[in-house]
C-alpha positions as CSV (number, residue, x, y, z in Angstrom):
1,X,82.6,115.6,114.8
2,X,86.2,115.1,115.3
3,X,88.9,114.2,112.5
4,X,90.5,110.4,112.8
5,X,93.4,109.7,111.3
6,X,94.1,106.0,110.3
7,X,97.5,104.5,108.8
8,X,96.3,104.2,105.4
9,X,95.9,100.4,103.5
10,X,95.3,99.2,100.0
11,X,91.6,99.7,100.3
12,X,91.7,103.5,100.2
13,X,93.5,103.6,97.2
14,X,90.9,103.9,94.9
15,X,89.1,106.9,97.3
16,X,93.0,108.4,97.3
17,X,93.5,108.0,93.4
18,X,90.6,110.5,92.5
19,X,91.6,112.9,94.9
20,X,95.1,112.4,93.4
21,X,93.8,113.1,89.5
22,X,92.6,115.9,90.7
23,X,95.1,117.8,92.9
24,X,98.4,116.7,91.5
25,X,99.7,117.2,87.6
26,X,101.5,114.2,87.9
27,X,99.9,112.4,90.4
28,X,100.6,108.8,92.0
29,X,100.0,105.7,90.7
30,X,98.0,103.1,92.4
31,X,101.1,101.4,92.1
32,X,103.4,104.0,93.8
33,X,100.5,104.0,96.7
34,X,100.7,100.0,96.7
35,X,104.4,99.9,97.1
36,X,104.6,102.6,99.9
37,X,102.1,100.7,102.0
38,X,102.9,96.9,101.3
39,X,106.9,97.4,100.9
40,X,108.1,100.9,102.4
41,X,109.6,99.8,105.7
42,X,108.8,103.3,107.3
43,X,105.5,104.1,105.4
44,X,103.8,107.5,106.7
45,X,100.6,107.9,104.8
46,X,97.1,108.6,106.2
47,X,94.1,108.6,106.0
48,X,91.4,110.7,107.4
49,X,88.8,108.9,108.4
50,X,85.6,111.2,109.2
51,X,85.1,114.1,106.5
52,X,85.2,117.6,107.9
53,X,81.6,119.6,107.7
């Protein structure tokens, strides 16, 4: 299985904000995440689709 990367929208924010909780000792806020996807002009976050195995 190969990995897919997608642009990232507001429905992986949730999926995002636990890895975030858990990696980070200041993490993002879903409303930093919001902002850079809905306002950011030049956005570059992604998401990887299919899980490695």
């Amino acid at each position: 299985m190969g990995v897919q990367l997608v642009q990232m929208t507001v429905d992986h924010i949730p999926g995002v904000l636990e890895i975030e909780q858990v990696s980070f000792p200041t993490p993002w806020s879903q409303q930093a995440f919001t902002y850079e996807i809905l306002s950011n002009n030049l956005p570059i976050i992604w998401w990887q689709r299919n899980r490695i195995r």
